[in-house]
Every structure is written in C-alpha cells, then in structure tokens.
N, C-alpha and C positions, 0 to 999 in steps of 0.2 A: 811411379808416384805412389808414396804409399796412402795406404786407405788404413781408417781409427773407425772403432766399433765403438758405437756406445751403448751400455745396458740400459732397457728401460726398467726402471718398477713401477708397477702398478700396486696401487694401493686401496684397500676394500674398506668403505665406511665402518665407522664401529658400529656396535649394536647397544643400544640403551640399554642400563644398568637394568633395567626390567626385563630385559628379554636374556641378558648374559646370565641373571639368577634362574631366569624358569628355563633354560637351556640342559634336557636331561644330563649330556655329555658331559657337561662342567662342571655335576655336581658328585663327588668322590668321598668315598666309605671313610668313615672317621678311623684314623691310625693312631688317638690320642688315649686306648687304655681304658676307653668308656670314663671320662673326663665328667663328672657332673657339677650340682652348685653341693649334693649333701655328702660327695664326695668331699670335695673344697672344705666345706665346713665340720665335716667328721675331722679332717687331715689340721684343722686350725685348731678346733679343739682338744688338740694334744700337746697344744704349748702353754706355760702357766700365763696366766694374766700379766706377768710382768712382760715378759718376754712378748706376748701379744700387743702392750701398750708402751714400750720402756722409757716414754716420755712421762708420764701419767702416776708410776710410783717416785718420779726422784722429784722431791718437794726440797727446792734450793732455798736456803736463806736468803734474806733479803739483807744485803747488807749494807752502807752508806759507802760504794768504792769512791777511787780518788777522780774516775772521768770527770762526776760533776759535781765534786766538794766547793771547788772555789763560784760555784755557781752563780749563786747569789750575788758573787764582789763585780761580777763582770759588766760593763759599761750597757744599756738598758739600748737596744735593736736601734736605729734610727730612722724615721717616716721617712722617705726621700720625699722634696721636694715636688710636686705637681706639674710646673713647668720641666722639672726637668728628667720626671716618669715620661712626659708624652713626647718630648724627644726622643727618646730613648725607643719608645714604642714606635715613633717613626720612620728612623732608621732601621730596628730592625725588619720592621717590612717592607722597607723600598724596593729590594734584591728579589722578592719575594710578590712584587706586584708588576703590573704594568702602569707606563707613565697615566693611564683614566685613572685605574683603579689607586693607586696612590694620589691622585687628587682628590677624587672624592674622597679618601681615608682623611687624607690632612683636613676637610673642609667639616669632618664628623668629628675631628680631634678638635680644633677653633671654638664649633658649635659647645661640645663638650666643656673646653677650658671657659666659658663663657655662662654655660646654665648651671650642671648638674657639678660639674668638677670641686669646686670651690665647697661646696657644701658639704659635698662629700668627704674632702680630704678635710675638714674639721670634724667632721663627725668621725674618722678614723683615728685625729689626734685625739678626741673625747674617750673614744674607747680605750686606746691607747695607755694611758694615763693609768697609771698604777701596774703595769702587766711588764714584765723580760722582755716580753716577745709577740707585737703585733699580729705576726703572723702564725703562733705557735697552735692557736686552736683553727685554723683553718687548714693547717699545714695535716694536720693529725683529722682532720674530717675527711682530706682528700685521702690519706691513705688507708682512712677505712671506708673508703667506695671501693677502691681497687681491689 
C-alpha cells in the first residue's frame, strides 16, 4: 500500500513595521555613493532653466483652431425632462440595490417628484436660459476638485 508524505510549513507571525525598522540586523550600510538632498540639488543646478522647466519657456499662441469654430451654431444642450431623469435614476440602481433598499429609493424619488423636484427643475431651466451648456460651469468645477 503505498504511503504520501505530506510537508508541513510553519509559519512565524510578522513583526510590526516598528519593530522590523528598530531591528539592528535589517538595517544596511548605504551603497548609494553618499546620495544627499545638496547633492541632488548641486547635480540640478547644472541644467539651464529651460531644460529644468521646458514647459514654462514655450509660450504657445493662442489661436482660434477648427475643434470649436462652429461652436456657437451648435443646437443649445437640452434640460432632459424630470419625470424621465428619475427613471432613469431608478433603473440604474435597481441592479445595484436590494428589493427594501429599492423601495425605499422609489418612495424618496415620489417624495422628491412631489416637493423639491418641480421647483428645482424650473429654477435649472431659469438658469439655463441664455447659456450652451447647462451643465458646463459645473462640469469645470468638478474637474477642478479632482
């Protein structure tokens, strides 16, 4: 009959990042040439300022290209409709909730379409009014958070 070995391993807890830095053994002679920061900065100061910045000398024209010549002719963003933003919002999170928490959501969208919605979405067509693009100064607010 034959007989199967099996290896065990054993395995030894790690040591907290605190005790692996103060660990004398682990800590080894610098091989990096005596590396400093006024090293660094002696070694930087030997390239001209262009070559340190080479974004910072080329000053580009501004010029009127063809991306957004026809700008202005182009048809003015359109509000989408109220009722059929909060479908839209509702589907996409049905996949995305469980059959409570999708009730409750549809029963905050009802409430919604009933108090705050309606006044809301006038006061975004008020803003609206005269602008491209409804959403163009909020679109340029979020990408300067990020």
């Amino acid at each position: 009959m034959p007989t199967s070995t099996a290896t065990v391993r054993t395995f030894t807890m790690p040591k907290s990042l605190n005790e692996s830095l103060a660990d004398p053994a682990r800590v080894q002679p610098a091989t990096d040439g005596g590396r400093s920061f006024d090293k660094a900065k002696e070694a930087t100061q030997e390239f001209s300022k262009d070559q340190r910045e080479p974004l910072s000398s080329n000053q580009f024209e501004s010029k009127p290209g063809i991306t957004f010549a026809a700008q202005d002719k182009l048809p003015k963003l359109p509000i989408p409709d109220l009722d059929a933003t909060l479908k839209k919002y509702l589907e996409a999170l049905k996949p995305l909730q469980t059959a409570r928490e999708h009730a409750d959501t549809k029963q905050a969208v009802e409430e919604f379409r009933r108090t705050d919605g309606p006044e809301l979405q006038e006061r975004l067509k008020k803003y609206a009014t005269g602008k491209t693009s409804y959403i163009e100064q909020f679109c340029t607010l979020v990408w300067n958070l990020v």
